[in-house]
C-alpha angles and dihedrals in degrees: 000000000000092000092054098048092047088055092050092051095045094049088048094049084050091046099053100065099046086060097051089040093052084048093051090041091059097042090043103068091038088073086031095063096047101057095036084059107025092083102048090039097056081039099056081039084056091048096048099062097040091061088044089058089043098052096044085057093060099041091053083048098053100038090048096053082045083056098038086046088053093047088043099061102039093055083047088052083048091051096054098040086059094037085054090040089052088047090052093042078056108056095036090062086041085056091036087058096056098034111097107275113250137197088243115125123256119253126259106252110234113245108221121203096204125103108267101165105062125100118247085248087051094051090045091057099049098044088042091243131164111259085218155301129281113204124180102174093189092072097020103250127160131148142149111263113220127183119269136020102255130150097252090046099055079042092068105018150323131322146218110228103236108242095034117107120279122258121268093021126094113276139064111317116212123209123179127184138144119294080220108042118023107008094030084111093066095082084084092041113117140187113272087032113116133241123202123212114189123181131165090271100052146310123272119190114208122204097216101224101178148024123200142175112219134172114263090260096053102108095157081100088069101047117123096245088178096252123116097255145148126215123196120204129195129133134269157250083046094218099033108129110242129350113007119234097210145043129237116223123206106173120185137176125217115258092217090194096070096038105124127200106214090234088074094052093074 
């Protein structure tokens, strides 16, 4: 009988803390998964988000430059197509003049609705349309240029510094965009290579002849010196995290040879 009892007790005592060790062993993993996730969890949520606002960035600003370039051409095609209708007008009254005068009664001029007087920059302006196009084929380098220098504009393109002179006229032509987005490729530009610079009245093709790094309030790089240039303005340098300290400079002349009226295009 004592054996037996002994052997009871001492089974029981053995029994008891397997049971609580099985218990803390569930609850135990439970907390543990929790910490050990929470963190990379809330982090990959973080990043997430951040690549979906970076990517819808570029896609506006892509879709919007695809939009800009369509609008673009078509009021280019328009142009020409007015520029080749005045020429033949032309040419028509030039022949009419030296043809025998007849008694035949004089035509009735067609009234046209549209708005005739503005300037292609007005018109722009009023249609949002982009003023032009900057090409620079040795770094690969096109987009749509728009007026101002807003947030939203060098968002989505290139813009035009307010108070430079406009494009397509004599003077120092200003353009802005993003270090990381537009003008990113101007870090392998270098001096000798062309820029093209294409609005609704012509083409003008620029020799860039320096590149410079200035301090944000040095404005002397955009001074009408009285010379046909363009100056082109991003930040830099071009990796740096968060706002640049400094400007990068490309400054071009006009190469008037190849300036081309689009009149003459036709």
């Amino acid at each position: 009988m004592s054996l037996r009892v002994e052997y009871q007790i001492a089974s029981s005592e053995i029994a008891a803390p397997q049971t609580n060790s099985s218990s803390s062993a569930v609850s135990r993993p439970r907390g543990s998964w929790v910490s050990r996730w929470a963190a990379p969890l809330l982090l990959f949520l973080i990043g997430c988000f951040a690549l979906g606002y970076y990517a819808y960035d570029i896609l506006d600003a892509r879709f919007f430059q695809d939009d800009q370039s369509r609008q673009f051409d078509q009021a280019l095609s328009n142009a020409h197509d007015r520029a080749a209708a005045e020429l033949s007008a032309e040419a028509a009254a030039d022949l009419n003049s030296r043809s025998p005068h007849t008694n035949a009664s004089p035509a009735i001029p067609n009234f046209s609705e549209s708005t005739t007087g503005a300037s292609p920059e007005q018109q722009a302006l009023i249609e949002n349309m982009p003023l032009g196009r900057i090409k620079i084929n040795s770094i690969g380098l096109t987009a749509m240029i728009q007026e101002g220098t807003s947030a939203q504009t060098l968002q989505r393109g290139v813009g035009h510094i307010t108070g430079t002179a406009l494009l397509g006229h004599s003077g120092n032509v200003g353009l802005a965009a993003h270090r990381d987005t537009f003008f990113r490729k101007l870090r392998n530009i270098h001096e000798g290579e062309e820029i093209t610079l294409t609005t609704l009245t012509g083409t003008q093709n620029y020799r860039v002849d320096l590149i410079s790094i200035v301090e944000p309030e040095d404005s002397a790089v955009l001074r009408n010196t009285g010379e046909n240039i363009l100056t082109l303005v991003t930040c830099y340098p071009f990796n740096y995290i968060g706002p640049a300290p400094k400007r990068f400079i490309v400054r071009a002349k006009e190469i008037p040879s190849t300036s081309v009226p689009v009149a003459a295009k036709k």
